[in-house]
C-alpha positions as CSV (number, residue, x, y, z in Angstrom):
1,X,18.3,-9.1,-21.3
2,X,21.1,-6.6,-20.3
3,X,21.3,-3.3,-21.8
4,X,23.6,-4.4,-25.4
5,X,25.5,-0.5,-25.5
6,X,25.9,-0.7,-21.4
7,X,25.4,-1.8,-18.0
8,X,21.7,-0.5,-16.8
9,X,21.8,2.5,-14.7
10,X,19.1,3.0,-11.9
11,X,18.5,4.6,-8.8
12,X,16.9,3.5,-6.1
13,X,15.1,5.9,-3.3
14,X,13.6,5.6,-0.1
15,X,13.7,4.4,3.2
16,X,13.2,5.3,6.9
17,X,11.9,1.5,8.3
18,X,12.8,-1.8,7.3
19,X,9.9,-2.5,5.6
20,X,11.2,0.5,3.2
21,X,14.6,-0.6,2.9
22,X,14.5,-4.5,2.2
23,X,12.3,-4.2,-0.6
24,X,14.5,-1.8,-2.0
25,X,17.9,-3.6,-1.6
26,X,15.7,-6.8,-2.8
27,X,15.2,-4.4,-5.9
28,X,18.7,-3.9,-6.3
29,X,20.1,-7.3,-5.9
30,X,17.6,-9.0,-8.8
31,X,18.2,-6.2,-10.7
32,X,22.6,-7.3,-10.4
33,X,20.8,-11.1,-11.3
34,X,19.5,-9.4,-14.8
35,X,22.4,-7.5,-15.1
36,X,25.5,-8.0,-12.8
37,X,27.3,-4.9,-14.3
38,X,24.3,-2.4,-13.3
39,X,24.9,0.6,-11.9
40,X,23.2,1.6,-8.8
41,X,22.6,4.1,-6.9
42,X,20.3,4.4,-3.6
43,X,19.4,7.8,-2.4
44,X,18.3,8.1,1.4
45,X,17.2,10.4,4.2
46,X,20.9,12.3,5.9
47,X,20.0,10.5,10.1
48,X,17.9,7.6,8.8
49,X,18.5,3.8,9.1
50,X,19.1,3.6,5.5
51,X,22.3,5.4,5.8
52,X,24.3,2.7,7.3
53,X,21.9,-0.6,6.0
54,X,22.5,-0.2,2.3
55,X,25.9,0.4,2.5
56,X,26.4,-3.0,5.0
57,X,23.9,-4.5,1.6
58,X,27.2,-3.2,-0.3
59,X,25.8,-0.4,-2.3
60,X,26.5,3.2,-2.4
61,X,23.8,5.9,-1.0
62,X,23.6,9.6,-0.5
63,X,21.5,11.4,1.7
64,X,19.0,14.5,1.3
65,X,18.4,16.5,3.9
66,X,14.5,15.6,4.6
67,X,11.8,14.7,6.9
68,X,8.8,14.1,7.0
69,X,5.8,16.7,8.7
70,X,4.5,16.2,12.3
71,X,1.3,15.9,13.6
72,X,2.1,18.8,15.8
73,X,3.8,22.0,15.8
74,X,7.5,21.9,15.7
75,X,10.8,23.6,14.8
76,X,11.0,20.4,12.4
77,X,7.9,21.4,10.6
78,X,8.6,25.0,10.5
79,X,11.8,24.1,8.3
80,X,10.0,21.6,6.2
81,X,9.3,23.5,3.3
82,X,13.5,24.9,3.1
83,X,14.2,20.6,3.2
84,X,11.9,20.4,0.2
85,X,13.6,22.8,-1.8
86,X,17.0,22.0,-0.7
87,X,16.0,18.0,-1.3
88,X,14.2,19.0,-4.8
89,X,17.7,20.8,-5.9
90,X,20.1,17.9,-4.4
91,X,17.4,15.1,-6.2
92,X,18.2,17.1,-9.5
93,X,22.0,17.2,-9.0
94,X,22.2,13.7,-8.4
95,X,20.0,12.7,-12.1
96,X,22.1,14.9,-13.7
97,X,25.2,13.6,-12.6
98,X,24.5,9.8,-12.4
99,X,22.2,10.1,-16.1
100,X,20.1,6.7,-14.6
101,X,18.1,4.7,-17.2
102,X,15.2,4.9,-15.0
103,X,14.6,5.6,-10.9
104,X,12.8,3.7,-8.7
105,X,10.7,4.7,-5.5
106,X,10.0,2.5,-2.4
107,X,8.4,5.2,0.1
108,X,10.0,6.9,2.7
109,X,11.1,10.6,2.9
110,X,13.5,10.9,0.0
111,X,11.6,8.8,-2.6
112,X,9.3,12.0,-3.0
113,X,11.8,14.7,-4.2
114,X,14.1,11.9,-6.2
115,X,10.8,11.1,-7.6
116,X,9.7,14.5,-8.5
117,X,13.1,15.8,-10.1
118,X,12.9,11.7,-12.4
119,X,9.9,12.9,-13.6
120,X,10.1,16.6,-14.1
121,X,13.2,15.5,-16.3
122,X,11.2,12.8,-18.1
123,X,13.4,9.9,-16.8
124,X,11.4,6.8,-16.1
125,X,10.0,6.0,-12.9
126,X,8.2,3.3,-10.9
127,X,6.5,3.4,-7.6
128,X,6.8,0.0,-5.3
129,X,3.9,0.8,-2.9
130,X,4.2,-2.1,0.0
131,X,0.8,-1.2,1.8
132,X,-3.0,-1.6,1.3
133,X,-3.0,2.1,1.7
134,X,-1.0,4.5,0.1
135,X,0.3,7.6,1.4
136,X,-0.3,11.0,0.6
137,X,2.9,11.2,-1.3
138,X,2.9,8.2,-3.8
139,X,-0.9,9.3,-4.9
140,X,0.5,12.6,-5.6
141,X,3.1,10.9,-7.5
142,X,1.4,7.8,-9.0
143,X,0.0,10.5,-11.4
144,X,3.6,11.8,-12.9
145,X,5.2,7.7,-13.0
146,X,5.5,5.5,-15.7
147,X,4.4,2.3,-14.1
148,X,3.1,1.2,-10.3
149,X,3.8,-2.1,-8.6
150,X,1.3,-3.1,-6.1
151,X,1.3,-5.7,-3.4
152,X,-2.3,-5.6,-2.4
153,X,-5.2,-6.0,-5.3
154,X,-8.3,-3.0,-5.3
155,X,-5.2,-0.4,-5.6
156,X,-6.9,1.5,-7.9
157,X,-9.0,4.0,-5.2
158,X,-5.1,5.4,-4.8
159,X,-4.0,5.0,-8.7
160,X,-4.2,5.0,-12.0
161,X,-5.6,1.8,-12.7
162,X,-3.6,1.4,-16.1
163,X,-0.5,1.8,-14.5
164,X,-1.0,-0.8,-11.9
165,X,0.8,-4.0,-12.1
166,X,0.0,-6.6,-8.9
167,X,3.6,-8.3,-8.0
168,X,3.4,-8.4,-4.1
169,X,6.6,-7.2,-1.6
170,X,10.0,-8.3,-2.8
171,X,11.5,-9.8,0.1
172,X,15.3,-11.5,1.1
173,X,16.2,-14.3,-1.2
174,X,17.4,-15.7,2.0
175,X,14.2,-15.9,3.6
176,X,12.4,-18.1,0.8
177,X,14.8,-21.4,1.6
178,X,14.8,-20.3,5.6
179,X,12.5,-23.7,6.3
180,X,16.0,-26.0,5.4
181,X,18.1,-24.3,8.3
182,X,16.5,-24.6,11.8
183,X,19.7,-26.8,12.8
184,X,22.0,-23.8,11.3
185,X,19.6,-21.3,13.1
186,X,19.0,-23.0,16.3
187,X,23.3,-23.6,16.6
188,X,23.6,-19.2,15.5
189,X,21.4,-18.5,18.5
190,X,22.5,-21.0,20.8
191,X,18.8,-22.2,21.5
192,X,18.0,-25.9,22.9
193,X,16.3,-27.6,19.7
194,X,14.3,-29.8,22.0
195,X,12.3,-26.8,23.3
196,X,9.6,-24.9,20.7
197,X,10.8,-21.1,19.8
198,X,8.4,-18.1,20.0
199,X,10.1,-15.2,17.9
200,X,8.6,-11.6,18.9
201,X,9.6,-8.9,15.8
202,X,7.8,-5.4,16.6
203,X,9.5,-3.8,12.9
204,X,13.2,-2.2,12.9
205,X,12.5,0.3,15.2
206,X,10.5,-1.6,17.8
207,X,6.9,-1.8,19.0
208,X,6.3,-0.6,22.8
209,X,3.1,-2.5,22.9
210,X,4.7,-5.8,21.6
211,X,7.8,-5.6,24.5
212,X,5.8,-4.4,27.2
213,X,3.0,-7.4,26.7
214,X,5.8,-9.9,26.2
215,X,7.9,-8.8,29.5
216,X,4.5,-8.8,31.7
217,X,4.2,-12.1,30.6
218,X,8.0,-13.6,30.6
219,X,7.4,-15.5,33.8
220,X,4.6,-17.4,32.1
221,X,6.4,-17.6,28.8
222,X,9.4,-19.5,30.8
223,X,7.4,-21.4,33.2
224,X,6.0,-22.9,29.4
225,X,9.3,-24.2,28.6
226,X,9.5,-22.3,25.6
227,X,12.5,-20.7,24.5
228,X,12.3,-16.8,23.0
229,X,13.7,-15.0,20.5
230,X,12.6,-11.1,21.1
231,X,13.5,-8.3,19.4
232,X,12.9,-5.2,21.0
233,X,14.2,-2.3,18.9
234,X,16.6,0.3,20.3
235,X,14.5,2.2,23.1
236,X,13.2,-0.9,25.0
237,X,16.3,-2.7,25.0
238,X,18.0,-1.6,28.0
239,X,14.8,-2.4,29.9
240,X,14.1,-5.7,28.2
241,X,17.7,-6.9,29.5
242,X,17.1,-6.0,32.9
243,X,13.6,-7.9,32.3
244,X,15.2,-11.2,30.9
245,X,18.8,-11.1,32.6
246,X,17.5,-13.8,34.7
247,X,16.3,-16.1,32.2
248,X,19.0,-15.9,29.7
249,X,19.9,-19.7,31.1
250,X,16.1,-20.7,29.6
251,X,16.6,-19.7,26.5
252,X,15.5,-16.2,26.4
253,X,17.6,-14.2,24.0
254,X,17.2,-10.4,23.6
255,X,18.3,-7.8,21.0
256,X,17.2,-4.6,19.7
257,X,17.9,-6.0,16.0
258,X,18.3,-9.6,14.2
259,X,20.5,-9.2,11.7
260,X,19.6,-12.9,10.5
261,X,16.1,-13.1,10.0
262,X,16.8,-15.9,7.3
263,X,17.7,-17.9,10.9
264,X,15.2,-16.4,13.3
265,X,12.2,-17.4,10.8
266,X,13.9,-20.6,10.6
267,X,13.8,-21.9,14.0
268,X,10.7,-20.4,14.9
269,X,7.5,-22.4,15.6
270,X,5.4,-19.4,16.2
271,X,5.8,-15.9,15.2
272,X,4.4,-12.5,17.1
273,X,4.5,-9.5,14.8
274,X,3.2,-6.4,13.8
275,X,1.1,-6.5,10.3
276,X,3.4,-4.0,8.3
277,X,3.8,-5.1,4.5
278,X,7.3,-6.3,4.7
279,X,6.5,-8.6,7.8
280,X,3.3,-9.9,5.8
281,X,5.2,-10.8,2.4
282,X,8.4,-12.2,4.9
283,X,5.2,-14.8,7.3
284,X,4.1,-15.4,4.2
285,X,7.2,-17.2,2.5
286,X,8.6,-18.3,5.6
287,X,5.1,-20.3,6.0
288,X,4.7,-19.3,10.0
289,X,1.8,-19.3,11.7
290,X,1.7,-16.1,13.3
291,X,0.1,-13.6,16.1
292,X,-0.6,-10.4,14.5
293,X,-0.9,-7.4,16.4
294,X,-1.7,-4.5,14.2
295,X,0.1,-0.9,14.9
296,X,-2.6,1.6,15.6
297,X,-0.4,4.2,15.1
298,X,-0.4,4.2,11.0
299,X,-2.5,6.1,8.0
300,X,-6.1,4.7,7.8
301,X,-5.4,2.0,10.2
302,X,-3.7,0.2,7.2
303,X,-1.9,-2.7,9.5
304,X,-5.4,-3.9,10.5
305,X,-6.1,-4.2,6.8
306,X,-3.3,-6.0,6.0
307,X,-3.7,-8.5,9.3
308,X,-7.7,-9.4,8.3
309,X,-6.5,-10.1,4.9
310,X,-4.8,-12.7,6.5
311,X,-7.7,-14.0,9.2
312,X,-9.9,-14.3,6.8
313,X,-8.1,-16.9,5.0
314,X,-7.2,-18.5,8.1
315,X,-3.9,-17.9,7.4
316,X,-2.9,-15.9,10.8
317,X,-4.9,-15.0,14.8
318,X,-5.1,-11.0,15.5
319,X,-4.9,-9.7,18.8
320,X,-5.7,-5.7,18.5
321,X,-3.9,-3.6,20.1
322,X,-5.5,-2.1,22.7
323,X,-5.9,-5.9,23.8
324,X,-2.5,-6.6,23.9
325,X,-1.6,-6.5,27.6
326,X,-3.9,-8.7,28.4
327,X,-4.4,-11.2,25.5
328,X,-1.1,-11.5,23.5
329,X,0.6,-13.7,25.9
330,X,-2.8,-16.7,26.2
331,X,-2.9,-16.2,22.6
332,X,0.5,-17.4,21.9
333,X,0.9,-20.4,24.6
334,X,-2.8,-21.5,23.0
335,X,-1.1,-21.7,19.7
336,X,2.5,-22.9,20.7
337,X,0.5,-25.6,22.1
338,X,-1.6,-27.0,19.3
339,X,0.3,-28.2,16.4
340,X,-2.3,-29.0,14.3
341,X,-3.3,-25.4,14.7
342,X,0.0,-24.0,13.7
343,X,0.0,-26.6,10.9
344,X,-3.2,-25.5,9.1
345,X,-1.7,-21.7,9.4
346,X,1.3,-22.6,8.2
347,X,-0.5,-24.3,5.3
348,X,-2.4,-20.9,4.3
349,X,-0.3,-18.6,4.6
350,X,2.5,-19.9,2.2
351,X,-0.9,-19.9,-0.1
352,X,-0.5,-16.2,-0.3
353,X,3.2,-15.9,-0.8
354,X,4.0,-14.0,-3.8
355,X,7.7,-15.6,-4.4
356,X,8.5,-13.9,-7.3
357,X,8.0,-10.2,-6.8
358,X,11.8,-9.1,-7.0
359,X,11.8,-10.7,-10.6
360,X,8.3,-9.3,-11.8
361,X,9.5,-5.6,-10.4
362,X,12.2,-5.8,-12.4
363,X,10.7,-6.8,-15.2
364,X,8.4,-4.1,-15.2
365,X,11.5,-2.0,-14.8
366,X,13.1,-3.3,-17.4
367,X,9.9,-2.3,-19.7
368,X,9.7,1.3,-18.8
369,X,13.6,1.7,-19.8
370,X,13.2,-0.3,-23.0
């Protein structure tokens, strides 16, 4: 039920990927379904990607001037303590001025200080952790929050255990009813619908080993007869279109970001992905069977974890890595070929979709402000 004296007020923070940012803006947007007169507010990173995707989702955001600490020395860590402070004292400007009903966190640089001042000021707060390992940040802060939405079960080695509440990733509305428009999809990216589609997603930014597997094996990929959808991410892209320039006529299409993923997961027979949370909780409601290959490059080797949950339900085929080069590309044409393969994939993984995690955030949200 709306708020009966006024609209709800909430802030959002977060960001830095795509698998930070849709969850939030899917936050948002169920939140506008409870109460379409809410207030909201999202509060980024100053230079991330959030800065110019939440506004195109049609909400306001400010920026703190943060970062996050490097494995190595550099000038960047040397002035993280000053972008603390600074992001601290902006996070408490901003609570006082907007007064929110409650403030949200979805990880990512700025949901730490936002978080910090919410609490310190004994506003209501709520963590959305995506992964099946929490970072150092969200344990820190899991113990000053009201209430922690989970999308992985066993959560409580990171948290509280009596502030957990298991709702799963809130993904794109769009995305759920993706399996009714391949003819919409197919006509947006100008793809022959006779031919099977492979899509290749390597996260917002990219994944080098992703790209540089796919364009060793691009030859074979066409020679298949199968079209491609690939997104590269901004650094590979100018070498990815010198790669494909000659088989744009087969059906290769190549862009450093799909804006409609609704129509990329709709056309696509088989999926190649990295194992991040968002692109788990998106396989899973779009129902494709899918090649997973795990970034190595993340705390505690999380993506892994989040890919074998899905092997051992036969629900997706990993290709580690380190194997990449030499195994993605087989592992793919095996499974393009075999429809009754990508059938009884298809068939588990929508068993692990989690449909309503928007709502059931919400409604936890809704409790803590209540």
């Amino acid at each position: 039920m709306p708020n009966p004296q006024r609209p709800y007020r909430v802030i959002i923070s977060g960001g830095g990927t795509g698998g930070h940012i849709y969850p939030a803006v899917a936050i948002a947007n169920q939140l506008r379904v409870v109460d379409p007169a809410a207030e909201i507010l999202f509060v980024g990173a100053q230079g991330r990607m959030e800065m110019t995707r939440v506004p195109e989702a049609g909400y306001k955001i400010v920026g703190l001037w943060i970062s996050g600490l490097q494995r190595r020395l550099t000038l960047d860590n040397l002035s993280f303590p000053f972008k603390v402070l600074s992001s601290v004292r902006a996070a408490h400007r901003i609570i006082k001025e907007f007064k929110p009903d409650a403030v949200v966190g979805v990880g990512g640089y700025a949901s730490g200080p936002l978080l910090y001042a919410a609490t310190a000021r004994k506003i209501p707060a709520l963590i959305q952790e995506q992964n099946s390992y929490a970072g150092i940040t969200n344990k820190i802060l899991g113990r000053r929050v009201d209430k922690i939405c989970v999308a992985y079960p066993n959560m409580e080695a990171f948290f509280p255990a009596e502030k957990l509440v298991l709702t799963g990733n809130p993904v794109r509305a769009d995305i759920m009813d993706s399996h009714t428009r391949r003819a919409e999809a197919l006509q947006h990216f100008s793809l022959n619908g006779d031919k099977k589609t492979i899509l290749v997603i390597g996260g917002s930014l990219g994944a080098r080993t992703l790209n540089q597997s796919i364009a060793a094996g691009l030859e074979q990929l066409v020679q298949t007869g199968y079209n491609l959808v690939w997104q590269t991410g901004k650094l590979f892209l100018p070498e990815a279109e010198v790669f494909a320039a000659k088989y744009k006529a087969h059906g290769i299409r190549v862009s450093d970001f799909i804006s409609r993923m609704d129509l990329a997961y709709a056309m696509a027979d088989v999926v190649i992905s990295r194992a991040g949370a968002l692109s788990i909780s998106e396989l899973c409601l779009a129902g494709k069977p899918a090649v997973l290959v795990p970034s190595p490059n993340v705390a505690e080797d999380h993506q892994t974890k989040n890919a074998l949950a899905l092997v051992q339900q036969q629900a997706a085929i990993l290709v580690r890595d380190a194997e990449a080069a030499e195994k993605l590309v087989p592992a793919v044409l095996q499974l393009a070929g075999n429809t009754e393969e990508q059938q009884r994939l298809s068939r588990n993984i929508l068993k692990m979709a989690r449909p309503n995690a928007a709502a059931d955030i919400v409604n936890e949200l809704l409790k803590i402000i209540r």
